[in-house]
N, C-alpha and C positions, 0 to 999 in steps of 0.2 A: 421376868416377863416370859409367857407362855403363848407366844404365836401360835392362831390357828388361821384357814383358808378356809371362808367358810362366805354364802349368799346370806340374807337378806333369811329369809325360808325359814331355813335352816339354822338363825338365832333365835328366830320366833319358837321354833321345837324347844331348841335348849332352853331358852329360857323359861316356856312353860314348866318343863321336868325341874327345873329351879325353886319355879313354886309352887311345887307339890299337886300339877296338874295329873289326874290319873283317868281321864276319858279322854278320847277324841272321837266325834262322827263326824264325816264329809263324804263329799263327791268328788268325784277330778275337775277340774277345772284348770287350764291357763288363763292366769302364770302362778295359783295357788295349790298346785298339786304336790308341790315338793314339801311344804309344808305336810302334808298327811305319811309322804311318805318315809319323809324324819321321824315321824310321833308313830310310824307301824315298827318302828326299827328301835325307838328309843324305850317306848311304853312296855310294851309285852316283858318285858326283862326286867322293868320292875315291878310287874304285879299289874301295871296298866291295860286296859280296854282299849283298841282302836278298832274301829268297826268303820267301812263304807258302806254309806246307805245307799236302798236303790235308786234316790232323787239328793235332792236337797230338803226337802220339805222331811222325806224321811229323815234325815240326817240330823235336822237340827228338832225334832220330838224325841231323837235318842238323848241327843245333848239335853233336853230337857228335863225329862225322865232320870238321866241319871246326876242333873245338880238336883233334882227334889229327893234323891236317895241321902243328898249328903255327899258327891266328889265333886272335887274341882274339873269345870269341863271346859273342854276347848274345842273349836270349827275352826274350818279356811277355805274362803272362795274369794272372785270376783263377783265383778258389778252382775250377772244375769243370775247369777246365782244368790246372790241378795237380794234380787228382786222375789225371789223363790221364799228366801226366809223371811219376807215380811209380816207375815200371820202370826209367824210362831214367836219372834220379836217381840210385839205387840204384846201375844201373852206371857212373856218374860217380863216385862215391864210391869204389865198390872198385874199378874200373881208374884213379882221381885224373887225373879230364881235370875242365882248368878250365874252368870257365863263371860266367857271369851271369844270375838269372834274377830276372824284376823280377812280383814278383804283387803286383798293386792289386788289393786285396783288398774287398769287395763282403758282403753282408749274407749268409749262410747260415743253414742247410746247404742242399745241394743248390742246384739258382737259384736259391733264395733269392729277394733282390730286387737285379737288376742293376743299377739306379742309385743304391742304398744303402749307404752305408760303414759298415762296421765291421769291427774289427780279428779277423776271424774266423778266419786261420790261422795264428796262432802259434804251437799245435803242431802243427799238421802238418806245417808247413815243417820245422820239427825232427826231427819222428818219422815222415814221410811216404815212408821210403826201409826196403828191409829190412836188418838185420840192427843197428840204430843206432847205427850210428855217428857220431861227432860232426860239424857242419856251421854253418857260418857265416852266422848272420843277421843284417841291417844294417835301421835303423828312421829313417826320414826324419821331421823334424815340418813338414818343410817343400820348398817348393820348390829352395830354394837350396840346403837338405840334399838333396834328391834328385840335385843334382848335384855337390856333393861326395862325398859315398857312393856314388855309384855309379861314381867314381875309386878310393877305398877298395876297395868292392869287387870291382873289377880286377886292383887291388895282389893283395888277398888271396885270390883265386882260383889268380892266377899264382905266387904264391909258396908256398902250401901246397898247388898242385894238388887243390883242389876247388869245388863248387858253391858258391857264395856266392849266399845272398836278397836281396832288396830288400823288403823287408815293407811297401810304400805303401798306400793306402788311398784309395778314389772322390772324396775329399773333398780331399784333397793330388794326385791324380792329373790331377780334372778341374778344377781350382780354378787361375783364371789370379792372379798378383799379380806385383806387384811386385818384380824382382829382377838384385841389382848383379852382376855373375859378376866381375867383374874385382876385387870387392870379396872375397873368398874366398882364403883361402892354399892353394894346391895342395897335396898332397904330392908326389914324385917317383916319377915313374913305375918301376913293377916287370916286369920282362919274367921267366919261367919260365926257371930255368939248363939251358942247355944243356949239354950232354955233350960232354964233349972225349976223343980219344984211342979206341984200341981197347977191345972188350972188354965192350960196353956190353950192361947187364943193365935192362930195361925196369922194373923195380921193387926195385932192388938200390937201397937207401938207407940210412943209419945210425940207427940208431933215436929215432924222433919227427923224425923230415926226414921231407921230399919228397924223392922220386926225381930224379935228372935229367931233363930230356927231347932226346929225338930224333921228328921226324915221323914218321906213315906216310906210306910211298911214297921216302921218300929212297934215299942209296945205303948204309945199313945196316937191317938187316930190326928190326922192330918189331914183339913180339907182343904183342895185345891179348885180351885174357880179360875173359867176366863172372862165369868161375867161383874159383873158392878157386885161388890160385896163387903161384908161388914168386917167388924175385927175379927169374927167367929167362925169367917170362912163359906158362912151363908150369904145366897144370893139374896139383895134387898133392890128396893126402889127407893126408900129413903133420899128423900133429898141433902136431909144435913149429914148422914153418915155417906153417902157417898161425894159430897162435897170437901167434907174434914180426909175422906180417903186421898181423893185428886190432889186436894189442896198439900198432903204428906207424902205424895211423892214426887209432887213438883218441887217442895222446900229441901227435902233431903239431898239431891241435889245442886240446884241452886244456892240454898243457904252455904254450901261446903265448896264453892267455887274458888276460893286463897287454895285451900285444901290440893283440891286436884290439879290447881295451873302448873304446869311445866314449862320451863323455857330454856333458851341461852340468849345470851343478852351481850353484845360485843360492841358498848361504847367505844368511839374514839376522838380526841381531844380535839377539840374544833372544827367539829360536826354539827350544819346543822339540818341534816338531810337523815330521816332514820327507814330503813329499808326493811320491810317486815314480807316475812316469809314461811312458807312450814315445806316439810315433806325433802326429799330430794332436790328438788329447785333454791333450799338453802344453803347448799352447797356452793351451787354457783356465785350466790350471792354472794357468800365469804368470799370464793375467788374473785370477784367484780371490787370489793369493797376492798380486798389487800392491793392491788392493782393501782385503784384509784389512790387509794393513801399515797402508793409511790409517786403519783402523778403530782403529788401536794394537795390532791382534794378530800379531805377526811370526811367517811360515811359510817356512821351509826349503822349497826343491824339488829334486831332482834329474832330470833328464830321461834316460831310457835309449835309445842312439843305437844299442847293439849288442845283440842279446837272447840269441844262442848263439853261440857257448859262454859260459854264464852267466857275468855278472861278480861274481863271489862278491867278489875282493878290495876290489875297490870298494863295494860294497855295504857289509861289513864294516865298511869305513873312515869311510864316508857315514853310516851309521849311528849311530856310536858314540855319539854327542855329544847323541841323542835321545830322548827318551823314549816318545814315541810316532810310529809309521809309519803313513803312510796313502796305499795304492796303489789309483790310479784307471785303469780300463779301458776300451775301447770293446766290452766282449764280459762274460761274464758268469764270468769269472774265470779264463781262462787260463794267465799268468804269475802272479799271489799266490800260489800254493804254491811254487813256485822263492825267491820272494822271503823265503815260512816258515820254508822248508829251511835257506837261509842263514842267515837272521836269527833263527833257535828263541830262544823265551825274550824275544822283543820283542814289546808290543802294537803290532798290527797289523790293522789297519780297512780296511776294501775297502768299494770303489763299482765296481758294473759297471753298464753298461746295453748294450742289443743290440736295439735296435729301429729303427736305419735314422735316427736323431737323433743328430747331435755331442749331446755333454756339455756343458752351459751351465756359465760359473762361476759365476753362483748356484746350480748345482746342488753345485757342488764345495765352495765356501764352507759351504754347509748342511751339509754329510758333514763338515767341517772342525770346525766349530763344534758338533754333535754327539755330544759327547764320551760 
């Protein structure tokens, strides 16, 4: 075992340099700043770029520019500084250049309050791009999650060619503890398929895939568009080509939704109360739910490690067995309706709070036992 003392921040670094990330652009921002200034410290020594742009909006057209070159790239900010990136998102999405983008996420709306966590973009990250199409978000409750998932989400940027989140929070971001990294099973690294042979169509893919890739700047031309366009990289109005477009990158992701769910999943024997939660705030829960066990009242938890593309099937399955569901928040209700949607026809009990306070398990245990 290989103890290190390390934040939230500062796994998301490592763990990028894990998988093979060699760009970073941002801006400062609290409480995502230590992230950059990990990746200026970690990068440059290996051959890596990290560059501060003059905005945000700069920063993430560097990020852009250099996954259309062909490197893995990574960003980090909060919630106003995501609001900064949402243009260039957008064009991530419908021209599918991969990326990383890690928002430790801070008290809102607006500044809010910069040294305050709570989990206050969890749809925006979803629905903060136009035209919605579906997008991949990853939920740390921890450190050492923060640097497993942000391998994860490497994997899955590069393989389905798009933005992948990190949804962290000031609390997991700027919070040092404890943590074994050698202790962790990797997955194996995913590199985006390259294009062999002639003929090559910059968005020519089979329906619900990613396209191949080729860089720009090599020795075959590569066109890039932010507007509606064909497999060929030209701009069309076509209704059925850009309907078969929409419709292929809505399914690449959704169709891969078993694929991307993450979880942890903490039955306990005669249970019939199941406690679903993501982020930091599942921590507590575990504390709430060992507690209660002692008390004689056994509670189920489930932790959600992936939040989009919903994990309907899991949910589903997690549910079944329950009779009542109670989902706890760091925001004032966010995800609970995704959670309704699936589960229609189930009681279902929410606790949110959004004032800049973790969620204590006695607060959770009272929500628990107040039937």
């Amino acid at each position: 075992m290989a103890l290190s003392f390390m934040d939230g921040n500062e796994a998301v670094a490592r763990g990028a340099m894990a998988a093979g990330c060699s760009f970073f652009a941002g801006y400062p921002i609290t409480p995502a700043t230590t992230v950059f200034a990990n990746m200026l410290k970690m990068l440059p020594p290996k051959g890596g770029i990290c560059i501060q742009g003059e905005d945000e909006i700069a920063s993430m057209g560097y990020c852009i520019g250099a996954s259309m070159a062909g490197r893995k790239v990574l960003t980090a900010t909060s919630g106003p500084g995501l609001s900064l990136y949402s243009e260039q998102i957008s064009f991530a999405v419908g021209s599918e250049i991969p990326l990383v983008i890690v928002d430790v996420q801070r008290l809102g709306p607006s500044t809010g309050s910069a040294t305050r966590g709570a989990d206050s973009d969890i749809q925006f990250m979803r629905w903060g791009n136009t035209g919605g199409v579906p997008v991949i978000v990853l939920v740390p409750r921890d450190a050492l999650d923060c640097y497993l998932l942000t391998i994860h989400a490497f994997n899955y940027a590069e393989a389905f060619r798009c933005p992948v989140f990190i949804a962290s929070n000031k609390e997991i971001g700027m919070t040092r503890e404890s943590v074994d990294l050698d202790a962790v099973a990797l997955p194996a690294l995913v590199e985006r398929k390259k294009h062999r042979g002639a003929g090559y169509l910059p968005f020519g893919a089979a329906p619900g895939a990613a396209p191949d890739f080729l860089p720009i700047g090599g020795k075959t031309l590569v066109r890039q568009t932010s507007s509606t366009h064909g497999p060929d990289g030209y701009i069309t109005i076509d209704p059925g080509v850009i309907a078969a477009n929409q419709e292929r990158l809505q399914n690449k992701i959704l169709a891969a939704e078993e694929r991307i769910t993450l979880y942890e999943e903490n039955h306990r024997e005669g249970a019939d109360t199941l406690v679903i939660s993501y982020g930091v705030t599942s921590r507590a829960v575990e504390d709430a739910c060992r507690l209660l066990e002692k008390k004689g009242k056994p509670v189920s938890s489930l932790t959600l490690k992936s939040l989009w593309p919903v994990p309907e099937t899991l949910l589903l399955k997690a549910a079944r067995n329950y009779d009542r569901l109670v989902v706890i928040e760091m925001n004032l209700g966010q995800y609970v309706g995704e959670i309704r949607r699936v589960l229609c026809g189930k009681k279902i009990d929410f606790y949110g709070q959004m004032n800049g306070i973790l969620i204590k398990p006695g607060k959770i245990m009272e929500v628990i036992e107040n039937e």
